[in-house]
C-alpha positions in Angstrom: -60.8 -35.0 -23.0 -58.9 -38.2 -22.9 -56.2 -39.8 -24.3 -55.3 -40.4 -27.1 -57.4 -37.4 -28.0 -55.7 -35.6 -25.7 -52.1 -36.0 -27.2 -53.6 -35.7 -30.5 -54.8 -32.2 -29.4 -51.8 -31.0 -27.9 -49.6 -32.0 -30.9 -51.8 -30.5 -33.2 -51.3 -27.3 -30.8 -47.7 -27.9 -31.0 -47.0 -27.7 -34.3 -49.3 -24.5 -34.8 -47.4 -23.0 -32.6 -44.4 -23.9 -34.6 -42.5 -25.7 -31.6 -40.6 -28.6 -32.0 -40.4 -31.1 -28.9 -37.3 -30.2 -27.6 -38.2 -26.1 -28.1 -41.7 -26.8 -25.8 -40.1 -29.1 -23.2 -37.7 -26.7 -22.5 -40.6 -24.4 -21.3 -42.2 -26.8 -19.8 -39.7 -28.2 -17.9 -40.4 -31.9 -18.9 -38.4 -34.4 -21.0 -38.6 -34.8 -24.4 -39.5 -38.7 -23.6 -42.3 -37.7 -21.7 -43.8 -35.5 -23.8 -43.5 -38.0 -26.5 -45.4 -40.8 -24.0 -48.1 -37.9 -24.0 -48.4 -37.2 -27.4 -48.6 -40.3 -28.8 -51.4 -41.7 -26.1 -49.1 -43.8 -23.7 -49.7 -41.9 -20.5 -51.9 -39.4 -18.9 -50.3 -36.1 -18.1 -50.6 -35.1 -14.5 -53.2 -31.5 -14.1 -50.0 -29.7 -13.0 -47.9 -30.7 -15.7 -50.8 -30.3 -18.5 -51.7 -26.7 -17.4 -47.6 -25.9 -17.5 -48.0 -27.1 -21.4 -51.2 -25.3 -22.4 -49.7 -22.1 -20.3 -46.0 -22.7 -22.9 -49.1 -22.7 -25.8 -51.1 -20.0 -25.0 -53.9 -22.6 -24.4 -56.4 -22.1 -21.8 -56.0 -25.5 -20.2 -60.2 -25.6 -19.2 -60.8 -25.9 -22.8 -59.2 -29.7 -22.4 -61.1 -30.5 -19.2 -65.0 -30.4 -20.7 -65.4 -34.0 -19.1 -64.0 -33.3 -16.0 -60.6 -34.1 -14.8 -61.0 -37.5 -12.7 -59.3 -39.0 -15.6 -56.1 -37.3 -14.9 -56.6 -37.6 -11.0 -56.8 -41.3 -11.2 -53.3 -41.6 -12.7 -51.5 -40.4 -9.6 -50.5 -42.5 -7.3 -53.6 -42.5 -4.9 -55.3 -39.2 -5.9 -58.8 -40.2 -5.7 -58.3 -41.5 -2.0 -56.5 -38.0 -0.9 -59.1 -36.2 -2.9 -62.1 -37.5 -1.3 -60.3 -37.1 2.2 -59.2 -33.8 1.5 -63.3 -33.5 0.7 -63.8 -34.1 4.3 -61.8 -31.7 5.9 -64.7 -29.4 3.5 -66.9 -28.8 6.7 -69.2 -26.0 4.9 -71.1 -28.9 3.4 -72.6 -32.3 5.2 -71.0 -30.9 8.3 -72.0 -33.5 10.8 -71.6 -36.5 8.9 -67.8 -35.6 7.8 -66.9 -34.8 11.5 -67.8 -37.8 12.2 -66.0 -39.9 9.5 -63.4 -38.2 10.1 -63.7 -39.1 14.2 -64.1 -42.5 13.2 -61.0 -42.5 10.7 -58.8 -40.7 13.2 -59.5 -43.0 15.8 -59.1 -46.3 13.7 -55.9 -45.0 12.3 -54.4 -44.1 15.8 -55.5 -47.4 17.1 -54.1 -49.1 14.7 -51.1 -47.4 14.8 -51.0 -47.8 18.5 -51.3 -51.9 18.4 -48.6 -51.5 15.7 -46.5 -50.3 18.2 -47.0 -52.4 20.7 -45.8 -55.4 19.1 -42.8 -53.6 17.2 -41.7 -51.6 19.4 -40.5 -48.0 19.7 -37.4 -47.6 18.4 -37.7 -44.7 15.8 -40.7 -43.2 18.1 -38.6 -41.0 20.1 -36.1 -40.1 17.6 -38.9 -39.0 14.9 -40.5 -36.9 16.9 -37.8 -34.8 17.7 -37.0 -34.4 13.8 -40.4 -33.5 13.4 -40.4 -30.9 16.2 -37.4 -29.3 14.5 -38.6 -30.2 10.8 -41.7 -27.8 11.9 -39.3 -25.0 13.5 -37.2 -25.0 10.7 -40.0 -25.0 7.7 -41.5 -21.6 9.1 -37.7 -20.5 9.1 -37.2 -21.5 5.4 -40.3 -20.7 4.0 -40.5 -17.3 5.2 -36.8 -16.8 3.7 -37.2 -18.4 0.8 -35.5 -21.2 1.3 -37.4 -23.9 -0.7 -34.6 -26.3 -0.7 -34.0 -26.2 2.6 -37.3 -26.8 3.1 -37.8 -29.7 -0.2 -35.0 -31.9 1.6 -37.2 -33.6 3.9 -39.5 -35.1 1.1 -38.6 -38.3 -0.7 -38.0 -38.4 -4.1 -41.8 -39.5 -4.8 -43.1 -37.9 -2.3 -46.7 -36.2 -2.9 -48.3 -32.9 -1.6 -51.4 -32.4 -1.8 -52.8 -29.1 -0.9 -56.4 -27.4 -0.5 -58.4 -28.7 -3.1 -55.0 -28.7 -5.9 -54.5 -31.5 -7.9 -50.9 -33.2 -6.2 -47.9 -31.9 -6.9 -45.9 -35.3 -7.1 -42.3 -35.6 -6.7 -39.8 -33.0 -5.2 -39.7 -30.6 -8.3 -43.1 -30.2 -8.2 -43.5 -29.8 -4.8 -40.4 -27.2 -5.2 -42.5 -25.5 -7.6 -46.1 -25.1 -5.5 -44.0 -23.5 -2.8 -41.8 -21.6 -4.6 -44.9 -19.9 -6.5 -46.2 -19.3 -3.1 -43.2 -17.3 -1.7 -43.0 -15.2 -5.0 -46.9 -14.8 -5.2 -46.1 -13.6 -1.3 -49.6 -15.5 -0.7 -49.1 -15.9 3.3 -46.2 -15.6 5.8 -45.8 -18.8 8.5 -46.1 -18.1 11.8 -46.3 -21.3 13.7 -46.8 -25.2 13.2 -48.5 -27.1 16.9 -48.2 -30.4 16.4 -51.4 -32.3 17.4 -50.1 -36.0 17.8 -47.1 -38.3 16.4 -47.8 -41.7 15.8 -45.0 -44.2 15.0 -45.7 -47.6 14.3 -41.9 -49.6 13.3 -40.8 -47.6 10.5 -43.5 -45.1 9.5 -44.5 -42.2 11.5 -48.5 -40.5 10.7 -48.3 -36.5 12.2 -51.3 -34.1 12.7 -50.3 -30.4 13.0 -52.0 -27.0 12.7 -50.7 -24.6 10.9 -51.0 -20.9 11.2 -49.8 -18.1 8.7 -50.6 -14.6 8.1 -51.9 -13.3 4.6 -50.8 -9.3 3.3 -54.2 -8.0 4.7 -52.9 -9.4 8.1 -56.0 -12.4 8.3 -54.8 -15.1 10.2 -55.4 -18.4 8.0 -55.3 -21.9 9.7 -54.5 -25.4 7.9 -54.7 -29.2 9.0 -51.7 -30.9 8.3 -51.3 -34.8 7.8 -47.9 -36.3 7.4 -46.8 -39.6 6.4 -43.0 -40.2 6.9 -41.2 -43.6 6.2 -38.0 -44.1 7.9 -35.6 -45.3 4.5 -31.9 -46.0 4.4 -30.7 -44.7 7.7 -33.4 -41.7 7.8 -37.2 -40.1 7.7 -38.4 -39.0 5.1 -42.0 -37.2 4.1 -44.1 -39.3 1.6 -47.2 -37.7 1.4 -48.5 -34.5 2.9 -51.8 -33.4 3.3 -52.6 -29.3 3.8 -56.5 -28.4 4.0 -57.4 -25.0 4.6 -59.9 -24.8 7.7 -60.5 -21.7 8.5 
């Protein structure tokens, strides 16, 4: 379903439900501007933020997604790219030709990276790479504590996270929110982040990592993790983060 049908519906579900604007915000943990902008057909709502509304309305959120939901994807900022890379990372299906975009892609994007550096020199490299190092040490620390603000304070204000095959959770509440549901779901303890390679070009910083956690039946789960950090006002900063389950 897409707008304005969409904010049609969820109006009309709404008012059946006898909630005003401000009573179903305050569940949802929106504004009431935005939930006006949605209503009346000015934006798209995010997947995350629509399935929070039909969960406030007792609506089963597939009900709104009969023709699919790359209508929602392609309002956030990038989505369809991250989706279709997160795709490769997929290996059960077209195994050989996705290793070897993804060879390909690596490569480019290190090289590039690398003749980036070269002409701008290294003056963050060093520095981010220790943050990084200790960024990694202290997020299996926080996350196993429950420390989810600890752990959000690295992430810009519009940063993105996208994880598995999840729509992305955009900005930091939302990324608070994924990882807070994980730690009281209890889905997976951290055990360890290896980071795979830094690469820094002037003031932006690309990092591959493992990581490794351990689920309540004691499987050992691994995920690839892409990170792009932007060095802004004095400090680094995650933008976007990429977490694909591999094995």
């Amino acid at each position: 379903m897409n707008q304005p049908e969409l904010g049609k519906k969820i109006a009309e579900l709404r008012k059946a439900k006898g909630f005003t604007q401000e009573e179903l915000v305050e569940q949802c943990n929106l504004n009431v501007r935005t939930l006006q902008r949605i209503e009346s057909g000015e934006v798209s709502p995010r997947i995350y933020t629509l399935k929070m509304i039909c969960a406030a309305l007792d609506y089963t959120s597939n009900d709104l997604f009969e023709n699919g939901d790359n209508g929602f994807s392609k309002t956030v900022w990038l989505g369809h790219f991250y989706r279709n890379l997160i795709d490769l990372f997929n290996l059960k299906t077209n195994t050989m030709k996705k290793i070897a975009i993804l060879v390909i892609s690596l490569t480019v994007l290190g090289l590039g990276i690398f003749l980036l550096s070269s002409k701008s020199g290294d003056q963050h490299g060093s520095g981010i790479k220790r943050i990084i190092e200790v960024q990694n040490r202290n997020s299996v620390r926080w996350f196993n504590s429950g420390q989810i603000d600890s752990l959000v304070s690295s992430y810009s204000d519009n940063a993105c996270f996208y994880r598995a095959n999840n729509a992305p959770f955009c900005g930091k509440n939302e990324i608070y929110q994924c990882l807070q549901n994980a730690v009281t779901s209890n889905l997976f303890k951290m055990i360890d982040i290896e980071i795979i390679s830094v690469n820094v070009a002037a003031d932006i910083a690309v990092e591959k990592s493992i990581t490794r956690s351990r689920t309540p039946s004691a499987e050992i789960v691994e995920t690839i993790n892409l990170q792009e950090w932007h060095f802004t006002d004095g400090k680094w900063l995650i933008v976007n983060d990429i977490d694909v389950l591999i094995k």
